[in-house]
N, CA, C and O atoms as CSV, one atom per row, in Angstrom:
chain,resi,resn,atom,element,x,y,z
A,1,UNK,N,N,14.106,-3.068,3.769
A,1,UNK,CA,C,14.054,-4.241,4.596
A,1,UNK,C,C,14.803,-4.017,5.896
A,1,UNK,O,O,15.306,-2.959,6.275
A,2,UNK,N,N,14.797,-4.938,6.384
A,2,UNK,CA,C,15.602,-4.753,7.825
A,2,UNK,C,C,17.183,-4.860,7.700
A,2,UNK,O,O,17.896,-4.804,8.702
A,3,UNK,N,N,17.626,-4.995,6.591
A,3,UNK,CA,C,18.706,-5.177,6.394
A,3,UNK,C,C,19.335,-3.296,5.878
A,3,UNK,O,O,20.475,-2.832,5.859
A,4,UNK,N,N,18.388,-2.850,5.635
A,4,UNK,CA,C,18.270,-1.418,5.332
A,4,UNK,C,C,18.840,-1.468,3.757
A,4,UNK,O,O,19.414,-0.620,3.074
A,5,UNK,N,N,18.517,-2.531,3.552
A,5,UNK,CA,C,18.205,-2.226,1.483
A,5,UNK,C,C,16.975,-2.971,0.900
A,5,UNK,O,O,16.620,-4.104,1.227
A,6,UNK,N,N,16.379,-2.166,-0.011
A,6,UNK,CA,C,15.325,-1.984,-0.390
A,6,UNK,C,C,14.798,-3.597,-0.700
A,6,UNK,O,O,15.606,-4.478,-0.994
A,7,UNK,N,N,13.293,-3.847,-0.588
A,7,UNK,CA,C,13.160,-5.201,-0.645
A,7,UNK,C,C,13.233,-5.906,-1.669
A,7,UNK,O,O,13.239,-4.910,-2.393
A,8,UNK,N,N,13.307,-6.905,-2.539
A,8,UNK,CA,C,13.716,-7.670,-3.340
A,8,UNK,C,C,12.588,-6.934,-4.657
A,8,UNK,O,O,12.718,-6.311,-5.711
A,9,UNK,N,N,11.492,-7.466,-3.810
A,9,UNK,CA,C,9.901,-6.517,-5.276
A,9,UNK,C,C,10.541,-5.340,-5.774
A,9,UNK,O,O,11.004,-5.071,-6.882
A,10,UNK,N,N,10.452,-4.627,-4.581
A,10,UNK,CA,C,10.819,-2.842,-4.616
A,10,UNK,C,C,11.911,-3.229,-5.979
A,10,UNK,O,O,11.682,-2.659,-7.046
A,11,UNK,N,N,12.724,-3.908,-5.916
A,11,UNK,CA,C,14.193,-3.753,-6.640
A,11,UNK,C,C,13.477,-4.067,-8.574
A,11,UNK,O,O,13.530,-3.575,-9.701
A,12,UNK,N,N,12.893,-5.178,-7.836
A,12,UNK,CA,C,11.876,-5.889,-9.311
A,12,UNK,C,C,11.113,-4.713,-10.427
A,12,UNK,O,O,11.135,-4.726,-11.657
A,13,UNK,N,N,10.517,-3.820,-9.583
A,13,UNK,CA,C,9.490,-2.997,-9.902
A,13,UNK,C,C,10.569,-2.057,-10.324
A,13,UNK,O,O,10.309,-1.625,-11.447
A,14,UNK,N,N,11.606,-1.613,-9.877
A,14,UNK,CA,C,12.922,-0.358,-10.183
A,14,UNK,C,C,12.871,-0.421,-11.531
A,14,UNK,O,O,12.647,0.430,-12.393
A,15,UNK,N,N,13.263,-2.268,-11.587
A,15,UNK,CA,C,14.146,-2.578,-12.464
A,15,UNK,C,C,13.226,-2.811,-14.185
A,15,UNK,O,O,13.674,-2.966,-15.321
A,16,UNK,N,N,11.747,-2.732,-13.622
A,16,UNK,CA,C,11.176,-3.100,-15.312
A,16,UNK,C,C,10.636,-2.025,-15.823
A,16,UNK,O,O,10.424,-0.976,-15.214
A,17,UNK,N,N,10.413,-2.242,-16.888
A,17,UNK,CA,C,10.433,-1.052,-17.703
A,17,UNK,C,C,9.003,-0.650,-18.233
A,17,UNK,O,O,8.766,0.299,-18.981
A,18,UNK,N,N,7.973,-1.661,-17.640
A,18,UNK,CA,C,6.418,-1.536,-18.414
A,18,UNK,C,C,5.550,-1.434,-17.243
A,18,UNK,O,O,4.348,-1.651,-17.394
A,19,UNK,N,N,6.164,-1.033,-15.728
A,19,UNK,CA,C,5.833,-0.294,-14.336
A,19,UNK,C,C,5.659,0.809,-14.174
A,19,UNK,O,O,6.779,1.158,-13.799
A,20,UNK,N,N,4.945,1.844,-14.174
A,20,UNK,CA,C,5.344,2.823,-13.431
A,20,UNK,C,C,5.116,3.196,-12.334
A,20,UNK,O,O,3.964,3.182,-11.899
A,21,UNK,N,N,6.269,3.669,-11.532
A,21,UNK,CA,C,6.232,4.315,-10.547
A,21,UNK,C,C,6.533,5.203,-10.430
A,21,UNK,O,O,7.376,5.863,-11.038
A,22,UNK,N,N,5.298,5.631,-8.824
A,22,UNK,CA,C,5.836,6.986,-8.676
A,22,UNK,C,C,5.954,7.325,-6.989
A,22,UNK,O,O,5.117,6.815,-6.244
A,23,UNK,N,N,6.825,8.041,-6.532
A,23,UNK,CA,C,6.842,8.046,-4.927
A,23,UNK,C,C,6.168,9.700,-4.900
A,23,UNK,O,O,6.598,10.488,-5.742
A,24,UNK,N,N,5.527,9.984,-4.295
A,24,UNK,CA,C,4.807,11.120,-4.361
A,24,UNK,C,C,5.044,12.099,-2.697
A,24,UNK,O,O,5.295,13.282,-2.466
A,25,UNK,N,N,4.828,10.990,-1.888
A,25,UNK,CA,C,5.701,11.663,-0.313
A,25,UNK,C,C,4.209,11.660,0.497
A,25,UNK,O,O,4.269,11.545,1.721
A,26,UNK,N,N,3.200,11.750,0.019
A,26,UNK,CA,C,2.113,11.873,-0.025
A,26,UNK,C,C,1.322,10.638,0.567
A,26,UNK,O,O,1.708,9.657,-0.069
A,27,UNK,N,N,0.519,10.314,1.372
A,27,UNK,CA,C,-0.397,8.770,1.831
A,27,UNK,C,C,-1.617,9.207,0.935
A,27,UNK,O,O,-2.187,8.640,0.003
A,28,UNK,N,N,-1.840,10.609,1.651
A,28,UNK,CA,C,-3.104,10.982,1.286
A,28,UNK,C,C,-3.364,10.871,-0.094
A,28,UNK,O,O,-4.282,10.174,-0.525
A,29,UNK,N,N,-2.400,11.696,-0.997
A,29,UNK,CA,C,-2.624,12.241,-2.437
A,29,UNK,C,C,-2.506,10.526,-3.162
A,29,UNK,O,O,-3.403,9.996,-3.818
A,30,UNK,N,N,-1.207,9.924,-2.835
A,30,UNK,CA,C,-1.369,8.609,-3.560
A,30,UNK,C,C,-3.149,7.686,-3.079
A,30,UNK,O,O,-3.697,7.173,-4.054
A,31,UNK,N,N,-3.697,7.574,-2.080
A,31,UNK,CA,C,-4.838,7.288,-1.744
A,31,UNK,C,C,-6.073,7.699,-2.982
A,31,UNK,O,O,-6.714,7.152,-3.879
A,32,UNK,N,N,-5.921,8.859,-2.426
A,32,UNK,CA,C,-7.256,9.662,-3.531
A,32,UNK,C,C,-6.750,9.322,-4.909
A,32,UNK,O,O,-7.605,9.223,-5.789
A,33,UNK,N,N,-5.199,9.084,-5.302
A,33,UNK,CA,C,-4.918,8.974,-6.632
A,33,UNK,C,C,-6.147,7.048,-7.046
A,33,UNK,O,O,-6.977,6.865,-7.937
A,34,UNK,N,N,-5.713,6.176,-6.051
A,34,UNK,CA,C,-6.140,5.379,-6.633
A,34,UNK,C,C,-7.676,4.937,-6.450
A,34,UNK,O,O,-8.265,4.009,-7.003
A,35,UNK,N,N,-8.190,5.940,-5.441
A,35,UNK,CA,C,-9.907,5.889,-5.251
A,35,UNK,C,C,-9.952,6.406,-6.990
A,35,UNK,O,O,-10.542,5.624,-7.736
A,36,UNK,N,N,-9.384,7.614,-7.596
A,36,UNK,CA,C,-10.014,8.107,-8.184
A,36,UNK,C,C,-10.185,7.619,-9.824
A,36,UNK,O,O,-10.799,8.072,-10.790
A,37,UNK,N,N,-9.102,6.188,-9.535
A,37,UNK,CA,C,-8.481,5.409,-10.539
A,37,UNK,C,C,-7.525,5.998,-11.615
A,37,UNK,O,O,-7.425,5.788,-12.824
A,38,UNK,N,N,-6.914,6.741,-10.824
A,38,UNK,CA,C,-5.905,7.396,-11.657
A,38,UNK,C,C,-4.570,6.584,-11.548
A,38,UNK,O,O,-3.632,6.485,-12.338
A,39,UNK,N,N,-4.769,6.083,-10.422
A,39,UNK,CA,C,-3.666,5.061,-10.109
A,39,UNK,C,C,-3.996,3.617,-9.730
A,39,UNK,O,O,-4.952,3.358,-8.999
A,40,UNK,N,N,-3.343,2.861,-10.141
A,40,UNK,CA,C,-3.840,1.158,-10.130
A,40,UNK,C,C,-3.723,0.658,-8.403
A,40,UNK,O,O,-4.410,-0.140,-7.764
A,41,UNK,N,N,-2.463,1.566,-7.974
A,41,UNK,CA,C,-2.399,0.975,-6.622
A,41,UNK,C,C,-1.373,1.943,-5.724
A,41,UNK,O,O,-0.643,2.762,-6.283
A,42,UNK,N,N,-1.394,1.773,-4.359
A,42,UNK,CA,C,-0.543,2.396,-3.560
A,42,UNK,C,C,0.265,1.506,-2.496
A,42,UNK,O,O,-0.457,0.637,-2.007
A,43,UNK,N,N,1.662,1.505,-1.989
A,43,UNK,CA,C,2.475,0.957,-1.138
A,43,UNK,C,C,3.242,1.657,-0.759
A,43,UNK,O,O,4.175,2.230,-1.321
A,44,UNK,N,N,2.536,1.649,1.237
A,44,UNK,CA,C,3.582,2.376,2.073
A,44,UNK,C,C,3.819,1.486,3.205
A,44,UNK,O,O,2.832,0.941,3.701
A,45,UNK,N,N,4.886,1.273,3.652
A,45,UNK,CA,C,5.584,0.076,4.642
A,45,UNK,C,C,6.028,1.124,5.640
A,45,UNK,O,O,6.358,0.768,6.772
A,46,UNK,N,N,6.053,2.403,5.281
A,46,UNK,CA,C,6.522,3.150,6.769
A,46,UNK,C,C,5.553,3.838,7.431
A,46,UNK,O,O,5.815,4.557,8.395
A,47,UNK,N,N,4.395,3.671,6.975
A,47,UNK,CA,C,3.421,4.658,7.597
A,47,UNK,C,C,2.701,4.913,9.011
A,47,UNK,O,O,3.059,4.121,9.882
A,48,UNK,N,N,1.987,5.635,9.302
A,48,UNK,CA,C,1.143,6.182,10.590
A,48,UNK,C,C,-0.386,5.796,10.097
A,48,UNK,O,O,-0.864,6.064,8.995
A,49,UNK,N,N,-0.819,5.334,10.819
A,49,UNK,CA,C,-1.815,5.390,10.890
A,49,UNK,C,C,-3.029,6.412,10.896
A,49,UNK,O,O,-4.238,6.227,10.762
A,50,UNK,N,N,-2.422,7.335,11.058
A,50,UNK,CA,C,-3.134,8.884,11.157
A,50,UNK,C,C,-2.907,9.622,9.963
A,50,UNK,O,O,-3.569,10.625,9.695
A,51,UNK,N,N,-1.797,9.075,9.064
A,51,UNK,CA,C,-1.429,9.193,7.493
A,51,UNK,C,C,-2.860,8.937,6.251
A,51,UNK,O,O,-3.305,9.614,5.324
A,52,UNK,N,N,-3.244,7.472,6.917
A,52,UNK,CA,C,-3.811,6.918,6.129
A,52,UNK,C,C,-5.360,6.745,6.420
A,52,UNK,O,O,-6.082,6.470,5.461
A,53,UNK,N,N,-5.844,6.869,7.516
A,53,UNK,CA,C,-7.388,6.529,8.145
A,53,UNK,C,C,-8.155,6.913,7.470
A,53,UNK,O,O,-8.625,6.100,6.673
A,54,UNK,N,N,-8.789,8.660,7.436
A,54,UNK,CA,C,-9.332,9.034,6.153
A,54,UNK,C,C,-9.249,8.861,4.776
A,54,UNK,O,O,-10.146,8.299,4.147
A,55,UNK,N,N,-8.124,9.351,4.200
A,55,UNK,CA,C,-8.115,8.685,2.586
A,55,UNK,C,C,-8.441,7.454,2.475
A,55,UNK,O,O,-8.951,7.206,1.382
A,56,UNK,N,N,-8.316,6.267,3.423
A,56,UNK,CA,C,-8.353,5.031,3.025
A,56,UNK,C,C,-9.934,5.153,2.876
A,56,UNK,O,O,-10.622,4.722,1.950
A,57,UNK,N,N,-10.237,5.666,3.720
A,57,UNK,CA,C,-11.871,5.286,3.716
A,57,UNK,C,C,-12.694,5.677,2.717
A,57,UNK,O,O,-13.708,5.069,2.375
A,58,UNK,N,N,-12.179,6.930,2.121
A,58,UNK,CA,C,-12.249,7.716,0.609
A,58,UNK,C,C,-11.937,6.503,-0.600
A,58,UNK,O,O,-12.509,6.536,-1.690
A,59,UNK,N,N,-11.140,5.648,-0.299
A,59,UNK,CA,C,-10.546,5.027,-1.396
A,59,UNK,C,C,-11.606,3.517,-1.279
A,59,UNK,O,O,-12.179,2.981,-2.228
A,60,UNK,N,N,-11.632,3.125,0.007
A,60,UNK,CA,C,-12.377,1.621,-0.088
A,60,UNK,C,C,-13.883,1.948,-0.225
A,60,UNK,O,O,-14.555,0.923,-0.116
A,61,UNK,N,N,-14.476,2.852,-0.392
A,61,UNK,CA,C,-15.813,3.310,-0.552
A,61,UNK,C,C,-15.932,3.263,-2.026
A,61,UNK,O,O,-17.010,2.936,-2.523
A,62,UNK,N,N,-14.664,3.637,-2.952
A,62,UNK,CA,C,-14.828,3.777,-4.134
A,62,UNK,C,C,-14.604,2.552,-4.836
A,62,UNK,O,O,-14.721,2.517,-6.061
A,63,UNK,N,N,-14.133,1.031,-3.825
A,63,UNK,CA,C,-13.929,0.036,-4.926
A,63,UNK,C,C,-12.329,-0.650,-4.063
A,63,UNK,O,O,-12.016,-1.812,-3.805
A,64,UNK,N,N,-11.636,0.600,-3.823
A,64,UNK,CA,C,-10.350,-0.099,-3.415
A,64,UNK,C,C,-9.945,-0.814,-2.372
A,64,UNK,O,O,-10.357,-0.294,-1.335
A,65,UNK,N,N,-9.178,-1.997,-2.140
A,65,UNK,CA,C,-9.036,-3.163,-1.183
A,65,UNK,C,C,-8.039,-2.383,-0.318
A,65,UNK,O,O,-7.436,-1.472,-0.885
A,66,UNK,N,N,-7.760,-2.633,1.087
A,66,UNK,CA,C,-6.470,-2.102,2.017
A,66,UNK,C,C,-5.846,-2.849,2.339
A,66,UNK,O,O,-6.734,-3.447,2.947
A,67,UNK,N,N,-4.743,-3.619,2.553
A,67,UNK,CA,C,-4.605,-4.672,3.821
A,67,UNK,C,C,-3.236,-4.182,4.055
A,67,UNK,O,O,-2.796,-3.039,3.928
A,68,UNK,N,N,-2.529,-5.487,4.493
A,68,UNK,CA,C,-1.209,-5.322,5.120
A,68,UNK,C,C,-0.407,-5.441,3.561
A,68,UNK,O,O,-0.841,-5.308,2.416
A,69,UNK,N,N,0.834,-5.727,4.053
A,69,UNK,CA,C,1.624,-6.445,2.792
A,69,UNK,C,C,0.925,-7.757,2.908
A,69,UNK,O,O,0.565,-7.949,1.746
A,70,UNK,N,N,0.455,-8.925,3.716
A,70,UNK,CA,C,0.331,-9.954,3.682
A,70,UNK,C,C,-0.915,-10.823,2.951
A,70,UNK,O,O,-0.978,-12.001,2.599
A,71,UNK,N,N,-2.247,-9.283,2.859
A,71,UNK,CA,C,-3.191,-9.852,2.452
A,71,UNK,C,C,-4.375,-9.608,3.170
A,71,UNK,O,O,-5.486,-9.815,2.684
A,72,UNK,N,N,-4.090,-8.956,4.886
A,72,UNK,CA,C,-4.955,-9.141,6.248
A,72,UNK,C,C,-5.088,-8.183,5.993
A,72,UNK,O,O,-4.135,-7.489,5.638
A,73,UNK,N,N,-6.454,-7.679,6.068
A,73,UNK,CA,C,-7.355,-6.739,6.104
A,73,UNK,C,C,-6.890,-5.514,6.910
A,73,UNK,O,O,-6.949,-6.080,8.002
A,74,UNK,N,N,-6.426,-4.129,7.252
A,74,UNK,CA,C,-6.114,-3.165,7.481
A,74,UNK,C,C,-7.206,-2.110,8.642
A,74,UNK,O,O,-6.862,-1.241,9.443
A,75,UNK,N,N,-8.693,-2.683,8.270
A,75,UNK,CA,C,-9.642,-1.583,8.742
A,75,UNK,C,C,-10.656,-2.987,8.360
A,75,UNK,O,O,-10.474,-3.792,7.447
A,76,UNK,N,N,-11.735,-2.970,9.356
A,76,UNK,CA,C,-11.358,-1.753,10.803
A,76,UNK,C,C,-10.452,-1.999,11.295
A,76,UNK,O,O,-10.015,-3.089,10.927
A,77,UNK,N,N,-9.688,-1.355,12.238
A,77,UNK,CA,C,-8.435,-1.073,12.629
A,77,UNK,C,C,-8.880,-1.452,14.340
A,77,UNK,O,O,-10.008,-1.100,14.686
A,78,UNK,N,N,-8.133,-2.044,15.203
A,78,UNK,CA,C,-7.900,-2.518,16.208
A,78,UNK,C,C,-7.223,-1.344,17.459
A,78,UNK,O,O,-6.120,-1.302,18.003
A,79,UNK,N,N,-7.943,-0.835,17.535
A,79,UNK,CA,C,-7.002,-0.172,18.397
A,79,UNK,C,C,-6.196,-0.016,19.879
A,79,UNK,O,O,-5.338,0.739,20.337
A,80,UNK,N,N,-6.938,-1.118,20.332
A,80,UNK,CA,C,-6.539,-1.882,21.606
A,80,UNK,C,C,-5.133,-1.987,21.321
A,80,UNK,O,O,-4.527,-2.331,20.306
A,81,UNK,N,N,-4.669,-1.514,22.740
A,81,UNK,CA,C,-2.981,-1.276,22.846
A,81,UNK,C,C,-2.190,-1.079,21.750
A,81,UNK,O,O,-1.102,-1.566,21.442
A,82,UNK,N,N,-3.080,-0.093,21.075
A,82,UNK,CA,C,-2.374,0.628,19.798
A,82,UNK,C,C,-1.141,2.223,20.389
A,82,UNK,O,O,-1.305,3.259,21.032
A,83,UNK,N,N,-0.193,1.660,19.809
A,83,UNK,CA,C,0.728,2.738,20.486
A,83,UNK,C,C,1.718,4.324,19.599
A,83,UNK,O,O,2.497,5.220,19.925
A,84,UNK,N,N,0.928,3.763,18.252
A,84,UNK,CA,C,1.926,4.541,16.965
A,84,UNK,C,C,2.598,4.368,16.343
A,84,UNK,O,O,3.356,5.110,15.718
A,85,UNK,N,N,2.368,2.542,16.402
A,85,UNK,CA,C,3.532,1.772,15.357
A,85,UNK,C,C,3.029,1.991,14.211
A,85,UNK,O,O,1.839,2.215,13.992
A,86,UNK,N,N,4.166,1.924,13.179
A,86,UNK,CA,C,4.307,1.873,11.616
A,86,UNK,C,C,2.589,0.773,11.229
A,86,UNK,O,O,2.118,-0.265,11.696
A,87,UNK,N,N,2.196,1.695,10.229
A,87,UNK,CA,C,1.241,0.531,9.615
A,87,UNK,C,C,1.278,0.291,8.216
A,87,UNK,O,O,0.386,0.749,7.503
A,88,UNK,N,N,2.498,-0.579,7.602
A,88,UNK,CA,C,2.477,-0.754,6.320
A,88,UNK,C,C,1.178,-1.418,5.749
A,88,UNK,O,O,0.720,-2.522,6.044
A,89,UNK,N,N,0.595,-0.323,4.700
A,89,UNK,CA,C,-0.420,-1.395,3.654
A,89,UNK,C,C,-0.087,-1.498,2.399
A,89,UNK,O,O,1.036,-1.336,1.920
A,90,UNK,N,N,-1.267,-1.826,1.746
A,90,UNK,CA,C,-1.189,-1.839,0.420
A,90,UNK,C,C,-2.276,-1.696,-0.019
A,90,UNK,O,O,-3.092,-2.392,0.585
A,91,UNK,N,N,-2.732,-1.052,-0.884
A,91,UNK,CA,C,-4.081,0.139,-1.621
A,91,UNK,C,C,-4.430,-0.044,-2.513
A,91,UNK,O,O,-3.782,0.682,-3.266
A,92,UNK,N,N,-5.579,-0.969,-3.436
A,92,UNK,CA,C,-5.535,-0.855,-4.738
A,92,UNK,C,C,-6.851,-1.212,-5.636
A,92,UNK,O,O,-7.577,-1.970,-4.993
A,93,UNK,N,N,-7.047,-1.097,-6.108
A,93,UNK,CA,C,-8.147,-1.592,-7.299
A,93,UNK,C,C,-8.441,-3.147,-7.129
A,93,UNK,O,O,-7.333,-3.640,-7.339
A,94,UNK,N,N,-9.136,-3.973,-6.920
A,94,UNK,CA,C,-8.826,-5.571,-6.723
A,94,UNK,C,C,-7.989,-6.277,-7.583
A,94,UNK,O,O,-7.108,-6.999,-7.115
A,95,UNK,N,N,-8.155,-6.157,-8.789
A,95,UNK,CA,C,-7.210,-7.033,-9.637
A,95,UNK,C,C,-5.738,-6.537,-9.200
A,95,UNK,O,O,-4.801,-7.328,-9.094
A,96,UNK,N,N,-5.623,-5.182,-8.962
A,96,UNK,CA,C,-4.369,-4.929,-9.072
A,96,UNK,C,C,-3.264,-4.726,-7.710
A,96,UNK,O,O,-2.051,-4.514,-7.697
A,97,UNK,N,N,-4.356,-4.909,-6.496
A,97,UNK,CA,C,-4.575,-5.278,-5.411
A,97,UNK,C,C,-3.523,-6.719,-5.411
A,97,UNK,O,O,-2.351,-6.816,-5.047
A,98,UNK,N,N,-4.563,-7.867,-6.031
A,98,UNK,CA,C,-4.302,-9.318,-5.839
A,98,UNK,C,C,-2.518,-9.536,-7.014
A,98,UNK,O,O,-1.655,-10.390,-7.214
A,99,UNK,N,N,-2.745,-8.613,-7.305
A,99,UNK,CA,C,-0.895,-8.606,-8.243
A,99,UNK,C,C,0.005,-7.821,-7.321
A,99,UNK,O,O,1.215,-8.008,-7.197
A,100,UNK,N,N,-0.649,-7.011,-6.752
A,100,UNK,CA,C,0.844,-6.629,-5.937
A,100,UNK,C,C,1.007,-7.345,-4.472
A,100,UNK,O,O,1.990,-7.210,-3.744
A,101,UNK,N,N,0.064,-7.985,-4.241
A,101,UNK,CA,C,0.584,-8.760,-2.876
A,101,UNK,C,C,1.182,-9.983,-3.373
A,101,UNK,O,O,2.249,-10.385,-2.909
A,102,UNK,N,N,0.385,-10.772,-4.545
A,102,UNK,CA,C,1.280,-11.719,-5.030
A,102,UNK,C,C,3.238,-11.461,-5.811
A,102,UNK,O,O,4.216,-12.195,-5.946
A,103,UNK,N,N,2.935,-10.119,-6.099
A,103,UNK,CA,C,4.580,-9.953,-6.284
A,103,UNK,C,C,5.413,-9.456,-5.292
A,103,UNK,O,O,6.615,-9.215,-5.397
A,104,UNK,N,N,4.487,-9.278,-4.036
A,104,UNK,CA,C,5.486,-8.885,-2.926
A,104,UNK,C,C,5.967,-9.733,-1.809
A,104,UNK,O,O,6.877,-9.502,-1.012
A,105,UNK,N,N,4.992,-11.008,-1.929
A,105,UNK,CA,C,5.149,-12.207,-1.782
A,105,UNK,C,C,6.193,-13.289,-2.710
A,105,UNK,O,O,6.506,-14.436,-2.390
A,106,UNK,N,N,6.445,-12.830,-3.454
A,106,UNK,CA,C,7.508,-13.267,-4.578
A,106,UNK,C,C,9.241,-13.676,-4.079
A,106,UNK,O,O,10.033,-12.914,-4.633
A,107,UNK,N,N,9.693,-14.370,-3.466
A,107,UNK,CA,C,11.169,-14.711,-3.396
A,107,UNK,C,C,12.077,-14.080,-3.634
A,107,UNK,O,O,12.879,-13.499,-2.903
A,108,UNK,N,N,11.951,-14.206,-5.172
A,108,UNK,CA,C,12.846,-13.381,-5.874
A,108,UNK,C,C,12.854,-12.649,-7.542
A,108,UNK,O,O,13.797,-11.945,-7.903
């Protein structure tokens, strides 16, 4: 977060025990992981846009949703006075899609 500790979900998801996660370092490889349904979903809040363009398109061809954290659609992508800012999304299967924006939307 902007506070430079991890966001409240992030902490949620640490903390249970019937989650798994995995940080891989990877846009691409986590991408293709969940086109290929090997993985339910992907979340990156620090990313490039040049990280993610291809795989995404690999992944939403196969079924999987993109957007922001908020829900707003990701692609097509806007590129008018686009300068290389961070493009956090979120990557996933639909059902599992509509659970992680609703728990990242979550308070507390």
């Amino acid at each position: 977060g902007p506070d430079g500790k991890a966001p409240a979900y992030a902490r949620r998801w640490l903390d249970q025990t019937n989650w798994k996660m995995r940080m891989l370092g990877s846009a691409c490889v986590e991408a293709m992981m969940v086109a290929a349904g090997v993985a339910p979903g992907a979340v990156t809040l620090n990313g490039n846009l040049w990280d993610i363009a291809a795989s995404a398109a690999i992944a939403i061809e196969a079924g999987a949703i993109v957007t922001d954290p908020t829900g707003k659609a990701v692609f097509p992508f806007n590129l008018a006075g686009y300068r290389g800012a961070k493009v956090p999304y979120v990557m996933a299967a639909p059902v599992a899609h509509a659970e992680l924006i609703s728990e990242m939307s979550r308070k507390f």
